[in-house]
C-alpha positions in Angstrom: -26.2 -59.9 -16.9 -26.9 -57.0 -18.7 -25.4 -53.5 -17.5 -26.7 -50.3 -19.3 -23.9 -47.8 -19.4 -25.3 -44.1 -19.6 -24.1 -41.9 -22.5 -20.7 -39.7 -22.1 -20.8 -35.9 -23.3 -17.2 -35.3 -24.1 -15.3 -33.0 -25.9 -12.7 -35.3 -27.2 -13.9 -38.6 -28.9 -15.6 -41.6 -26.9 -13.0 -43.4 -24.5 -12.4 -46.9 -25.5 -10.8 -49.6 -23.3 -7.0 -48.7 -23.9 -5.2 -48.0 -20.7 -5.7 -44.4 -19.6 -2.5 -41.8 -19.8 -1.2 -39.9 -17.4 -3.0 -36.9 -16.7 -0.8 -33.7 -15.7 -1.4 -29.8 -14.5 1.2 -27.5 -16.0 2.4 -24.8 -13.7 4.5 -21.5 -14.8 5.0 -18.2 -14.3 5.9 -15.0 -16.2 6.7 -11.6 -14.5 6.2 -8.0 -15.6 10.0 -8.0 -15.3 10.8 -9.9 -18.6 9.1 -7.3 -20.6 8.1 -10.4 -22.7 4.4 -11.7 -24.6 2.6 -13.7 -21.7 1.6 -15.9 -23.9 4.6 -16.6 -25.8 6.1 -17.4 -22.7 3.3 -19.5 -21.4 3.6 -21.7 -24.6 7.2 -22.3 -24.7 7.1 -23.4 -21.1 4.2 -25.7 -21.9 6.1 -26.5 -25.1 8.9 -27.6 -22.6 7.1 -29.3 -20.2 5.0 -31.7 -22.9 8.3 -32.5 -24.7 8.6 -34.2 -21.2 6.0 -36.1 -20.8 4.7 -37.3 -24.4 6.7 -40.0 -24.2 5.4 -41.7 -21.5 1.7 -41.1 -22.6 1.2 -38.1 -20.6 -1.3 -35.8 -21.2 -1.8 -31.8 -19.5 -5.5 -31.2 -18.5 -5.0 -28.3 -16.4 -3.2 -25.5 -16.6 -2.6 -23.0 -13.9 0.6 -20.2 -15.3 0.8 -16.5 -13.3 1.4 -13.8 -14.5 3.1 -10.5 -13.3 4.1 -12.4 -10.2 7.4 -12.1 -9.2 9.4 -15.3 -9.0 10.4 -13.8 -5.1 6.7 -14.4 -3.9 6.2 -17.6 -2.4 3.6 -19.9 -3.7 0.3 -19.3 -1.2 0.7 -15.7 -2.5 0.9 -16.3 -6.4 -2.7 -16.5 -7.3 -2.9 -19.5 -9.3 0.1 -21.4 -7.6 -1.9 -20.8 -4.6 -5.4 -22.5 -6.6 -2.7 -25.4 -7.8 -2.1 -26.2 -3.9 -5.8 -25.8 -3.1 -6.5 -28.5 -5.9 -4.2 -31.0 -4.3 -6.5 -31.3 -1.5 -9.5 -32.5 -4.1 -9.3 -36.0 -4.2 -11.1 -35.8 -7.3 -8.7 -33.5 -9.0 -8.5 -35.1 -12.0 -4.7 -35.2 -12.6 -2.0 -37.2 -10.9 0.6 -35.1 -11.5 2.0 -31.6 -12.2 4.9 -30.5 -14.4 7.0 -27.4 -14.8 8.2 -26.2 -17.6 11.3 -24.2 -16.0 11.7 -25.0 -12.4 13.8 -21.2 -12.3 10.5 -19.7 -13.1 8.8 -21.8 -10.8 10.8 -21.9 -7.4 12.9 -19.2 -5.9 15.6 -19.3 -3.3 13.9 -22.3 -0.6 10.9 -22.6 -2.3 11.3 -25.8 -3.8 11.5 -27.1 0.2 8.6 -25.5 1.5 6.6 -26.5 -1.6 7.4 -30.4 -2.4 6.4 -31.9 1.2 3.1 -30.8 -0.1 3.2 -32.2 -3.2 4.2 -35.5 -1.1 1.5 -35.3 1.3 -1.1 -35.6 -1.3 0.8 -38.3 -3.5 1.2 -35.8 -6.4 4.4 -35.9 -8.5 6.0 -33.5 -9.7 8.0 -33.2 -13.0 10.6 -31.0 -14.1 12.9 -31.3 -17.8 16.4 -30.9 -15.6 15.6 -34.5 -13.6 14.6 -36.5 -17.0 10.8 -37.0 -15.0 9.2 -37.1 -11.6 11.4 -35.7 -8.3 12.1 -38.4 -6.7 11.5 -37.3 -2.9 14.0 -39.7 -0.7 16.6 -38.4 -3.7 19.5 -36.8 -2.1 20.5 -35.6 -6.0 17.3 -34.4 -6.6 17.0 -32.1 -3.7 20.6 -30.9 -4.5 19.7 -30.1 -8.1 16.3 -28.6 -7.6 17.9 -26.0 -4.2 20.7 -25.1 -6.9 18.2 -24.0 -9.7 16.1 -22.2 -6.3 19.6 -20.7 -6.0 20.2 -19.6 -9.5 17.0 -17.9 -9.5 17.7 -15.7 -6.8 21.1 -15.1 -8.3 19.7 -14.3 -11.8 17.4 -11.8 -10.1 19.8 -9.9 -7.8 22.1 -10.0 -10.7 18.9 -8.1 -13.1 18.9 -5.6 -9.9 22.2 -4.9 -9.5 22.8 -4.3 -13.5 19.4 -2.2 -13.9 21.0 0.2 -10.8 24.4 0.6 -12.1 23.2 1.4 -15.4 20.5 4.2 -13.6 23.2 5.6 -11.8 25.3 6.1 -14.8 22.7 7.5 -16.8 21.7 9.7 -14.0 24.8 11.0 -13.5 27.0 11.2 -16.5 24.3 12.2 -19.0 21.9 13.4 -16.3 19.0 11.6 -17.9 15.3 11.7 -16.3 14.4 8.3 -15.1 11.0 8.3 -15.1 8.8 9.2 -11.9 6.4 12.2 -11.5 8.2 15.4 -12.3 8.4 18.2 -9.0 6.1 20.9 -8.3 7.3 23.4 -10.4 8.2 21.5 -13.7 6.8 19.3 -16.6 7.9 17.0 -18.8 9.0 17.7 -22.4 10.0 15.7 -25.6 13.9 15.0 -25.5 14.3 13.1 -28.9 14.2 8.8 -29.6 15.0 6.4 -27.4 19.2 5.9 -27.6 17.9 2.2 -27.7 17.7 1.2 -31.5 14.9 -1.3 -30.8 13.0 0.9 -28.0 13.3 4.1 -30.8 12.0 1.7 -33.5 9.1 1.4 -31.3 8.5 4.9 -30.6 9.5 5.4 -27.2 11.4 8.6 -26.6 13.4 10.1 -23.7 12.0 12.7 -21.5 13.8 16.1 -19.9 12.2 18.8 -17.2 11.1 22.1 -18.3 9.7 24.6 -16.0 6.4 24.7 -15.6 4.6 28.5 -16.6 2.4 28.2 -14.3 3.8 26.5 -11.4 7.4 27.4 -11.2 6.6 30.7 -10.6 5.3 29.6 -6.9 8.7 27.9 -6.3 10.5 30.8 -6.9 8.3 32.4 -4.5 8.4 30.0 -1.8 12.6 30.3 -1.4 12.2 33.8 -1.6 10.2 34.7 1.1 11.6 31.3 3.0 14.9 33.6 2.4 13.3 36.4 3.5 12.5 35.3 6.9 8.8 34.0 6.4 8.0 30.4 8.4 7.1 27.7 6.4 3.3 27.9 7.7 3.3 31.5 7.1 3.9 30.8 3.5 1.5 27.9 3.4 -0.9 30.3 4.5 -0.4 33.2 1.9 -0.1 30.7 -0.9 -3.6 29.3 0.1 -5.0 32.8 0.7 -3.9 33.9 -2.7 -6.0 31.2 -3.9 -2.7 29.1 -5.7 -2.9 25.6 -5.9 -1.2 23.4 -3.7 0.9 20.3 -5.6 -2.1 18.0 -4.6 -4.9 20.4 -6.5 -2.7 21.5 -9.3 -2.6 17.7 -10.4 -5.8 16.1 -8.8 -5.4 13.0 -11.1 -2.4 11.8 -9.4 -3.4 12.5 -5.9 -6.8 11.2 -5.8 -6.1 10.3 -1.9 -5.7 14.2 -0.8 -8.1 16.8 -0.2 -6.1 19.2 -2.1 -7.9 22.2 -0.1 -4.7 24.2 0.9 -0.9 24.0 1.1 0.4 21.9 3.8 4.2 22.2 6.1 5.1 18.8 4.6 4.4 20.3 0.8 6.6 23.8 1.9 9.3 21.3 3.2 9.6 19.1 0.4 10.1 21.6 -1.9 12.5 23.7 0.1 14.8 20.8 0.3 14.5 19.3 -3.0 18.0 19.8 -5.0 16.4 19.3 -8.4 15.3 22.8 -8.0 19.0 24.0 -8.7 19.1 22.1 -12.3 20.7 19.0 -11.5 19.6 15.3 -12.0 19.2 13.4 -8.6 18.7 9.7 -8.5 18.8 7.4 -5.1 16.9 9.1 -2.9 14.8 6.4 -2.1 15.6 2.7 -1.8 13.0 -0.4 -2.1 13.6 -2.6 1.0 12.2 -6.3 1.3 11.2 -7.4 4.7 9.8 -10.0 6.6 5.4 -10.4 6.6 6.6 -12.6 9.6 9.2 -13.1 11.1 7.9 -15.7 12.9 7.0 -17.6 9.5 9.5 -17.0 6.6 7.4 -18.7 4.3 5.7 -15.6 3.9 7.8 -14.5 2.3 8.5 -10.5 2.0 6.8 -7.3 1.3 8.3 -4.3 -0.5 8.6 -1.1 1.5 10.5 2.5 0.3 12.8 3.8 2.6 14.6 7.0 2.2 18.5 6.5 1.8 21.2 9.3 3.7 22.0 12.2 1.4 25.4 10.7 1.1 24.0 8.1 -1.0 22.2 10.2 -3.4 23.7 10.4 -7.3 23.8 13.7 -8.8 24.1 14.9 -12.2 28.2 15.8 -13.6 25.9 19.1 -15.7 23.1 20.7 -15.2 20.1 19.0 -16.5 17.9 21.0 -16.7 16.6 24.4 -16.4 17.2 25.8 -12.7 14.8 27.0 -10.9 16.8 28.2 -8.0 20.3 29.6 -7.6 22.8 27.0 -6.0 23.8 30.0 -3.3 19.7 30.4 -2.3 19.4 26.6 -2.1 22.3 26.0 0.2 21.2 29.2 2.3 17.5 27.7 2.4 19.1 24.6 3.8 20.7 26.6 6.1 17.7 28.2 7.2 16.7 25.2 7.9 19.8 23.6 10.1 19.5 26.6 12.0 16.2 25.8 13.2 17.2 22.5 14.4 20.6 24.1 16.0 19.6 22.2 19.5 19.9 18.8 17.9 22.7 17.2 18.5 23.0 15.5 14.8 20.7 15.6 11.6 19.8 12.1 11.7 16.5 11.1 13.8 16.7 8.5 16.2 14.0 5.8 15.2 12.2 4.3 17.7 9.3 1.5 16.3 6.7 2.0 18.1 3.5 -0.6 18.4 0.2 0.6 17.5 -2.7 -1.2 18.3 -5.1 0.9 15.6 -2.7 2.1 13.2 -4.4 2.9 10.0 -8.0 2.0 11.6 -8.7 5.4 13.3 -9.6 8.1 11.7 -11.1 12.1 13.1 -14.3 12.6 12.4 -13.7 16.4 12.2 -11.8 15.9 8.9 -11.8 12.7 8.3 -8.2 12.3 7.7 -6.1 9.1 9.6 -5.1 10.1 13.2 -1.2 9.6 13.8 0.2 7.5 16.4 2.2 9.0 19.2 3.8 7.9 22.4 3.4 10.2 25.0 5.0 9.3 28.8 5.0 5.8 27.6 1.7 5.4 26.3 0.6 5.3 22.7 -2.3 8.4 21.8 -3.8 9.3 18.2 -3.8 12.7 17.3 -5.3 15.2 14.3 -3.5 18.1 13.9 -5.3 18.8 10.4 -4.7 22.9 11.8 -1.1 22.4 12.3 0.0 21.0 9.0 -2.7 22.9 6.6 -2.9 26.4 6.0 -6.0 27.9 8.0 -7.1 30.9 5.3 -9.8 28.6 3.9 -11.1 28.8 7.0 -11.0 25.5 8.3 -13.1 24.3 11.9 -11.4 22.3 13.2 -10.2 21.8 16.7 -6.1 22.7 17.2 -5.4 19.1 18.3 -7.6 16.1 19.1 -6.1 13.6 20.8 -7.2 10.2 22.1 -5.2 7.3 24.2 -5.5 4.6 23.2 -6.4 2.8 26.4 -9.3 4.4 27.1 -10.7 2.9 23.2 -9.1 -1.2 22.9 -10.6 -2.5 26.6 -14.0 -0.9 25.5 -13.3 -2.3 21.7 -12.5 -5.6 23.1 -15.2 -6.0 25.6 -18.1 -5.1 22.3 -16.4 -7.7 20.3 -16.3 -10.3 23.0 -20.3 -9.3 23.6 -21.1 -9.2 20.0 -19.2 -12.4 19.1 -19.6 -14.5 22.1 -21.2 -18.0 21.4 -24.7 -17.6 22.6 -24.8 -13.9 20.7 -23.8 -15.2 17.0 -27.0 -15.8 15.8 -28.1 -12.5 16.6 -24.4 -11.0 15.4 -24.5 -12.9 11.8 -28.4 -11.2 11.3 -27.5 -7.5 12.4 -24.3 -7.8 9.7 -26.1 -9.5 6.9 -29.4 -6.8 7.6 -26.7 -4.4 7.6 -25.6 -4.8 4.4 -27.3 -1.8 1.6 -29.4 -3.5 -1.4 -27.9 -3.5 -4.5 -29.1 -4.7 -8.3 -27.2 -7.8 -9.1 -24.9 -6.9 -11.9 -24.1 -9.4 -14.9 -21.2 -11.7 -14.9 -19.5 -13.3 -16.6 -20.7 -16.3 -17.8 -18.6 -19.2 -16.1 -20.0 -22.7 -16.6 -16.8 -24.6 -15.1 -19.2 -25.2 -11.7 -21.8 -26.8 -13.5 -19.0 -28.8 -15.4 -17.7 -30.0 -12.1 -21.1 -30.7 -10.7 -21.8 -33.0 -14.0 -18.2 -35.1 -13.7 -18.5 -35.9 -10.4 -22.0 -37.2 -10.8 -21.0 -39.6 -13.4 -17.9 -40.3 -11.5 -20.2 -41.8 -8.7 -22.1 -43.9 -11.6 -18.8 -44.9 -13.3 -17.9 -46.5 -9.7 -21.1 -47.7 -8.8 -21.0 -49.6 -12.4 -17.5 -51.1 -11.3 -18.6 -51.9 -8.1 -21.4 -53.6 -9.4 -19.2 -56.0 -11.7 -18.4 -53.9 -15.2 -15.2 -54.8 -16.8 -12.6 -52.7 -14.8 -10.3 -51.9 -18.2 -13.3 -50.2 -19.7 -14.7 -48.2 -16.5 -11.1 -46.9 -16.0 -11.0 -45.3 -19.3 -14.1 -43.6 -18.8 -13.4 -42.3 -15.1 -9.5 -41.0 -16.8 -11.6 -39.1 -19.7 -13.8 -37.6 -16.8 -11.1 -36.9 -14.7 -9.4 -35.2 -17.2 -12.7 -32.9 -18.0 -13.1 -32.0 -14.6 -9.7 -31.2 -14.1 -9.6 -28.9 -17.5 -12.6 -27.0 -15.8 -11.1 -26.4 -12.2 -8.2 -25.1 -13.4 -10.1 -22.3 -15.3 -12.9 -22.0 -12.2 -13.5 -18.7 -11.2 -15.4 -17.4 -8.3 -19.3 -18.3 -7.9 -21.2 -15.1 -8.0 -23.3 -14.7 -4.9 -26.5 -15.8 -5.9 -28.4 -13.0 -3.9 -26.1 -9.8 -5.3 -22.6 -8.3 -5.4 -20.8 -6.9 -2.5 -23.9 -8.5 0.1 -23.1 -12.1 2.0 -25.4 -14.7 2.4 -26.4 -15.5 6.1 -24.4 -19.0 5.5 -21.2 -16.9 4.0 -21.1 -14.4 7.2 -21.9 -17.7 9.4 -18.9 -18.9 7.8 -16.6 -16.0 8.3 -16.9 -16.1 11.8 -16.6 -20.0 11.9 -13.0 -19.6 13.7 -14.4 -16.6 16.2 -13.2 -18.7 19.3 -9.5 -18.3 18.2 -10.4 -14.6 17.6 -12.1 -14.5 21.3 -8.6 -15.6 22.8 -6.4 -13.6 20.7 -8.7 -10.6 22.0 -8.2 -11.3 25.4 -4.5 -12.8 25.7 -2.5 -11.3 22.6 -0.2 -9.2 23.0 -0.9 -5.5 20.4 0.9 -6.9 17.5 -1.2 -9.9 16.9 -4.3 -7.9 18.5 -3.8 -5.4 15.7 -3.5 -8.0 13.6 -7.5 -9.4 14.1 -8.7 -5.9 13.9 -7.7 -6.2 10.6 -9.0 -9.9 9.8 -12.2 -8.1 11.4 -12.2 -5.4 8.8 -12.4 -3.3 11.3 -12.8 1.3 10.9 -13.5 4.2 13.6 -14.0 7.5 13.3 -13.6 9.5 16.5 -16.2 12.4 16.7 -14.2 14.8 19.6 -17.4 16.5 19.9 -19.5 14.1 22.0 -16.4 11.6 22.9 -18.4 8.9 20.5 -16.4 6.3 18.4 -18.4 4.7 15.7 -16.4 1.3 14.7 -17.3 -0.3 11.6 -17.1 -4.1 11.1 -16.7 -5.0 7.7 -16.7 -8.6 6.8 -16.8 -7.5 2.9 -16.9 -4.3 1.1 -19.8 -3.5 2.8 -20.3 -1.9 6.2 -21.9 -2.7 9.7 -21.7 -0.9 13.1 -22.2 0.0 16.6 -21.4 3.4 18.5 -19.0 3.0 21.2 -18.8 5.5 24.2 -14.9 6.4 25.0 -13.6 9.1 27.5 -10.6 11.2 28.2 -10.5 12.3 24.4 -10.1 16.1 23.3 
């Protein structure tokens, strides 16, 4: 019998009937932390990781390596970790295994143990230089060896952080060097000679100082003066925005692209009023990053990084003046005086801190001014409230009511019972055409041109002829070389897939991609009705969900936004002001 084999379109040279190799994904990470080439430290990793498996015949055909990840994040948030794991579930992937190059890079703290059952699952080996091969997975030595290099490399990073701040707080305070940051309302940065780093100098970076500001130090001087002088801190909001001066926000516009920058604010008059840089000396510490828990409930998460402010006590000032003082020592510490007095009621200086649950944090915003409405309890039961008057100086004039407030009860039962209507079962066919007619018309834009799809589409076609023709009686040796080349070609072009361009333009979903957003709507319908306002909070989000309150008719307009683009539906709400 006489089989006619259809012609391969390969980049490498026409398989022949030796025994296909091993076929590998390399996986590795660099960080914006090394301060090192990406690519440089993408090959050397690869370098490492083929020294590995050449000689056993193995081959890399995909290639997945992050970068500016930090080796903290766990691997469903690292971008192309995360597309590794989704390419295990492909039974076509096209490699059998995956190696590291540096297992420190790759696996942090318990990482290794939330990652390798998955690798398991799927029959994927993995391979790492500091095991001689593949992990074994019932090896008691190799799960010891791999949890001490996931120890080492959250050793070798607490170690960086804990030089890096020792070094900043000597610098800050024994030569009261600037450490970088936006310089205060009231100063600018000035040339302070080369970089005391021979390397750094070499490459032109130089060191930094404060100088006064002409224009704007001026207006600090002012603000303790008459803050000395007996003037409250909106009164001086208001004459600073009546005699037309800036605020911090409009003097530098390009940094605060998220204010209005329309008048001076209480918070602005606080900050400066307590900020000791104003007396000439460095500060460093006032602020602290804090990693904490997405979940609790899952710390597989991983964390998030949050700034917290630290206790004066902790704060590192300069031996010397380093700079040019703006304020006298004696009118800073009166200021701050000033300012105890005011709270001479208060039994300490230190805020109790109550966390608080808000079912629409961030999602509400007034529709007077459109600025977010802050949470507040008030006997025992959360509100929102814009006090845009309060906080901004009224000589531009601003209308605007003194306080609008809205509970939040009387806006969640009403929020839950439109999303229960609009995304019950018999109502999503109707739902998924109101948000994909919603969505404006825009002129596709070009992309990039990305041809891995088509590449895909092509290697699993011939993978279904290349098994047919086995099935059918070709010689097995010569049918597995072939389906190993293709393999190896599809693998190559998933791990450089990007996303599909919607084929009908950006930023607008397809009937089928809406349809498939709100596949999982029954869980959504539950959580609505039964969770408690942390998780309930958290599918207002998943929803992509805004409001606006309008005060002036009682009207909320909540926007669902399944993408960038918008959709809606006026609600009616009562008891607001």
């Amino acid at each position: 019998m006489t089989i006619d084999v259809p012609p391969l379109q390969l980049d490498s040279a026409t398989p022949d009937s030796r025994p296909p190799r091993l076929t590998f994904a390399f996986y590795g990470r660099v960080s914006t932390e090394d301060h090192q080439d990406p690519e440089a430290s993408k090959n050397w990793q690869l370098t490492r990781a083929t020294a590995l498996i050449e000689p056993v015949g193995g081959q890399v055909v995909a290639q997945f390596f992050d970068i500016g990840m930090s080796r903290s994040l766990p691997w469903r948030r690292r971008p192309r970790a995360a597309a590794l794991l989704e390419a295990l579930t492909d039974p076509n992937r096209g490699f059998s295994a995956v190696v590291i190059g540096e297992p420190q890079r790759a696996f942090y703290g318990n990482q290794y143990g939330l990652t390798m059952p998955v690798f398991t699952h799927y029959g994927v080996e993995l391979w790492v230089p500091e095991v001689g091969g593949a992990i074994d997975p019932d090896s008691e030595a190799h799960d010891l060896i791999m949890s001490v290099f996931g120890g080492m490399s959250k050793g070798e990073r607490s170690r960086v952080k804990v030089r890096v701040r020792m070094a900043m707080q000597a610098q800050a305070k024994i030569e009261g060097r600037f450490l970088g940051g936006r310089p205060p309302y009231g100063y600018r940065l000035a040339d302070a000679g080369p970089h005391p780093n021979p390397g750094k100098a070499a490459d032109g970076k130089r060191l930094h100082r404060l100088e006064p500001d002409p224009v704007t130090a001026p207006v600090v001087r002012r603000i303790f003066a008459m803050y000395l002088a007996g003037a409250g801190i909106f009164a001086i909001a208001e004459a600073l925005t009546r005699d037309g001066i800036p605020s911090p926000s409009a003097a530098d516009p390009a940094r605060n692209r998220h204010r209005t920058g329309e008048g001076w604010a209480k918070s602005a008059i606080k900050a400066i009023l307590a900020n000791p840089r104003y007396t000439g000396r460095q500060v460093w510490n006032k602020q602290r990053k804090d990693e904490i828990l997405l979940d609790v409930d899952d710390v597989g998460l991983g964390y998030q990084t949050r700034m917290r402010w630290n206790d004066t006590d902790k704060w590192v000032w300069s031996d010397s003046i380093a700079q040019e003082p703006l304020v006298s020592v004696a009118d800073f510490e009166a200021a701050q005086g000033v300012r105890a007095e005011h709270g001479a009621g208060r039994q300490t200086r230190q805020r109790e801190r109550v966390r608080r649950t808000y079912t629409l944090r961030g999602l509400l915003r007034c529709g007077v001014c459109g600025r977010k409405m802050q949470g507040q309890f008030s006997h025992g039961q959360p509100y929102y409230r814009c006090r845009y008057p309060n906080e901004y100086a009224l000589a531009n004039h601003v209308q605007h009511p003194r306080n609008v407030y809205l509970p939040e009860q009387d806006l969640v039962p009403e929020l839950d019972r439109w999303l229960l209507r609009a995304f019950a079962p018999h109502r999503l066919t109707d739902t998924i055409d109101r948000l994909h007619a919603a969505q404006p018309q825009h002129t596709a834009a070009p992309v990039p041109e990305d041809d891995s799809a088509a590449i895909i589409a092509e290697c699993d076609a011939k993978l279904a002829r290349y098994r047919a023709l086995a099935e059918a009686g070709g010689d097995p040796v010569t049918v597995a070389g072939w389906i190993a080349a293709v393999n190896a070609q599809r693998a190559a072009a998933l791990s450089r897939r990007t996303i599909a361009p919607s084929p009908i333009a950006p930023g607008r979903l397809s009937r089928a991609e809406i349809a498939q957003l709100v596949s999982d709507f029954d869980r959504i319908r539950d959580t609505v009705r039964h969770a408690d306002a942390t998780r309930k909070a958290e599918v207002y989000r998943q929803l992509g969900l805004t409001m606006t309150y309008h005060p002036g008719n009682h009207k909320i307009r909540v926007l669902a936004t399944p993408d960038a683009d918008s959709c809606g539906v006026m609600v009616r709400v009562r008891g607001g002001t």
